[in-house]
C-alpha positions in Angstrom: 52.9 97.9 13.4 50.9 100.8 11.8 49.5 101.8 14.8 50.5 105.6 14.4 52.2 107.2 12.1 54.9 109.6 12.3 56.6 112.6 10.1 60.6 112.5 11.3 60.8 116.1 9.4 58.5 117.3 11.9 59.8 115.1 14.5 56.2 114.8 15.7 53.4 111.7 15.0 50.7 112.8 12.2 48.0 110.7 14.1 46.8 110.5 17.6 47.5 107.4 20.1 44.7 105.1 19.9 45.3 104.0 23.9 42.4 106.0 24.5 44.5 106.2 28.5 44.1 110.0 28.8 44.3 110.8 32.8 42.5 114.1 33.7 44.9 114.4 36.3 48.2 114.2 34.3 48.7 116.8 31.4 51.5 114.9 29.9 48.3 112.4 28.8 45.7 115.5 27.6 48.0 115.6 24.0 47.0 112.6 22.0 50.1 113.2 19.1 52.5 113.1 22.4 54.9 110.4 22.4 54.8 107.8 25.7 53.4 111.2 27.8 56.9 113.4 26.6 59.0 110.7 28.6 60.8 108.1 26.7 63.6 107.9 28.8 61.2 106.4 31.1 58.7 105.0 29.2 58.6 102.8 26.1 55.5 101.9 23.5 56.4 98.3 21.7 52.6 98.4 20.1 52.3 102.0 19.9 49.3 102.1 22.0 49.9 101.1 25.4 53.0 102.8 26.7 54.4 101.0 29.5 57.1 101.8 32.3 60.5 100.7 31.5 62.3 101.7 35.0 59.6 99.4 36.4 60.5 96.9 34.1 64.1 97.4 34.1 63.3 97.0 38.0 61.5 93.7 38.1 64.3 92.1 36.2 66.7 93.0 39.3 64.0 91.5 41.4 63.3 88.4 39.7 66.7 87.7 39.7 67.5 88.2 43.3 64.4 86.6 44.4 65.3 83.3 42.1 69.1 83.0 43.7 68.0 83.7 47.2 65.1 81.7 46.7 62.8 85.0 47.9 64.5 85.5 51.0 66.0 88.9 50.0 63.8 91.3 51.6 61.2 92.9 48.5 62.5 90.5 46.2 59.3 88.3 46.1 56.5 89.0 43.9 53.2 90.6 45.3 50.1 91.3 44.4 50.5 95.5 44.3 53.1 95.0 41.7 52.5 96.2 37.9 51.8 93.8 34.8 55.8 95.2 33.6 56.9 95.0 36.8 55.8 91.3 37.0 57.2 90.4 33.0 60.6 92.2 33.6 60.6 89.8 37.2 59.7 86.9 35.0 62.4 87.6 32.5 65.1 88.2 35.4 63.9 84.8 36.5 64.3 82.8 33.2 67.6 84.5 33.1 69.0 83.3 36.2 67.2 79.8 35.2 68.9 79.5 32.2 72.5 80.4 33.4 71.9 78.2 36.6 71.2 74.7 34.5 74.4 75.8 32.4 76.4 76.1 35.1 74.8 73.3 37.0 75.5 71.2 33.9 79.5 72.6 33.6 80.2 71.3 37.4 78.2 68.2 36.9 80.4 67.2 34.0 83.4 68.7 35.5 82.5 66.8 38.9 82.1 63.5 36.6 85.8 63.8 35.3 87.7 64.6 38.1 85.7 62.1 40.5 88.6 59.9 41.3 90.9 63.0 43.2 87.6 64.2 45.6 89.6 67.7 46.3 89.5 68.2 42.3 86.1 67.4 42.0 84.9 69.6 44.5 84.6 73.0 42.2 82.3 70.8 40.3 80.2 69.7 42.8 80.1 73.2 44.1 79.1 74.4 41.1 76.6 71.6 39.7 74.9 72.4 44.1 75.0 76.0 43.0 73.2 75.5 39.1 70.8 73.2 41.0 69.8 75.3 43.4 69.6 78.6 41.0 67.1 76.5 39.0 65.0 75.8 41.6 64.7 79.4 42.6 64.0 80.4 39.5 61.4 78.1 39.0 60.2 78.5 42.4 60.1 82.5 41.6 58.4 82.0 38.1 55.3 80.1 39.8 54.6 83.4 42.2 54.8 85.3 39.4 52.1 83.7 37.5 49.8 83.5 40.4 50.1 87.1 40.7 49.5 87.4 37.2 46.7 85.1 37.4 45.1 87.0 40.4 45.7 90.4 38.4 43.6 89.3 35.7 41.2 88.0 37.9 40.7 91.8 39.7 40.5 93.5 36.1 38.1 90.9 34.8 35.8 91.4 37.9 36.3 95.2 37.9 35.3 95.1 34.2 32.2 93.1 34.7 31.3 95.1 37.9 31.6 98.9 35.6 29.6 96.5 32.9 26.9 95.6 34.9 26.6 99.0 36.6 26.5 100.5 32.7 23.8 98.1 31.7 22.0 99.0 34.7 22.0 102.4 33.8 20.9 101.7 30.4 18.2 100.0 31.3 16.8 102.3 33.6 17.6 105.0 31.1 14.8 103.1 28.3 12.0 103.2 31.0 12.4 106.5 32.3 12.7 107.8 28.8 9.1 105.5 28.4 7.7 107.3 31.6 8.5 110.3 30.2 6.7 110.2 27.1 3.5 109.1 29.1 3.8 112.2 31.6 1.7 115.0 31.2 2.4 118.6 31.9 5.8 120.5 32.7 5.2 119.6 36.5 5.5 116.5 35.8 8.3 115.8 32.8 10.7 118.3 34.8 11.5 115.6 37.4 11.7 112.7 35.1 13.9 115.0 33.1 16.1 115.6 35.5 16.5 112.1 36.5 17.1 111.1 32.6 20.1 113.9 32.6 21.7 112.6 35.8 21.6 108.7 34.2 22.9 110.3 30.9 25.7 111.7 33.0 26.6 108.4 34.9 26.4 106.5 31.6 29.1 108.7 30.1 30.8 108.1 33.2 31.3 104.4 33.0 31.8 104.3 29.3 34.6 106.8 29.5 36.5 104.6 32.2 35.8 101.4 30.9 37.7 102.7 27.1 40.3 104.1 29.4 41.1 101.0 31.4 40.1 98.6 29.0 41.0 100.2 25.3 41.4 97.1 24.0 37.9 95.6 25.3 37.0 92.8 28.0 40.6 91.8 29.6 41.5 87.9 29.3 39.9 85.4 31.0 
């Protein structure tokens, strides 16, 4: 995708991820030519700028299975709303899985059930298994409709989070221009120093919220 570009000589990438996702508190993020934060038996990068968490992945497809053939009964199977964006795709993929295999088999008994209909002991493997496809299906779809509420309510926290951290940086902006105005008007080094002072502090706060904003958001505004 030409989003970095890497030297296999040198077993080391000759530009720096653009993810802009650098976490003061992990050091594994501070080296922008690292590859997935020197973990890729963990983690994976299909766009080469957002690395994501395959055990989490690998995790929700076990869920969304188990959650779409018990219908959600099985304790922790269910989707909720703490669980990550990969978490909820590998449980929608588990689903569709589970989906797909349960209207084949569902189909297979139905037709098996159709053929043998006339001996009812023969027929009965069919009807178990068209019963069983049916109800897999149902789960599955059941399961998938969670899923995209939670996905749905996700979006909706980041887009308010994103328009809070926006508002507070326009705020700051703003109040930045006519402090800046006051202090062109002030008079005498009594009187700049706390208007000064003030401007710094703003300053600081403005850096702030853009530097969160490009790490949560490198790729703007979220989705509506």
């Amino acid at each position: 995708m030409l989003a970095r570009y890497y030297a296999a000589p040198l077993g080391r990438f000759l530009s720096v991820d653009p993810g802009n996702d650098t976490d003061p508190l992990d050091p594994q993020s501070w080296n922008k030519f690292a590859y997935v934060r020197n973990n890729p038996v963990r983690n994976t990068d299909p766009d080469g700028e957002t690395f994501q968490d395959a055990v989490d992945a690998l995790g929700g497809v076990i869920r969304g299975m188990t959650a779409s053939i018990t219908n959600g009964a099985y304790p922790g199977s269910a989707p909720t709303s703490g669980d990550s964006m990969a978490s909820l795709e590998g449980q929608a993929l588990g689903s569709t899985i589970v989906g797909v295999v349960g209207g084949l088999v569902g189909g297979a008994g139905a037709a098996e059930a159709i053929v043998t209909a006339p001996t009812v002991v023969a027929a009965a493997p069919g009807v178990a298994a068209a019963a069983a496809g049916t109800a897999a299906v149902a789960g599955a779809t059941n399961n998938l409709a969670k899923i995209n509420e939670q996905k749905g309510s996700s979006g909706a926290k980041s887009q308010a989070e994103f328009n809070k951290h926006q508002q507070n940086l326009d705020t700051a902006k703003g109040r930045l221009g006519g402090l800046k105005d006051k202090l062109d008007q002030a008079k005498g080094p009594k009187s700049k120093e706390p208007i000064q002072q003030e401007i710094n502090k703003l300053q600081k706060d403005i850096k702030g919220h853009e530097k969160e904003i490009r790490q949560k958001w490198p790729d703007g505004a979220p989705r509506e």
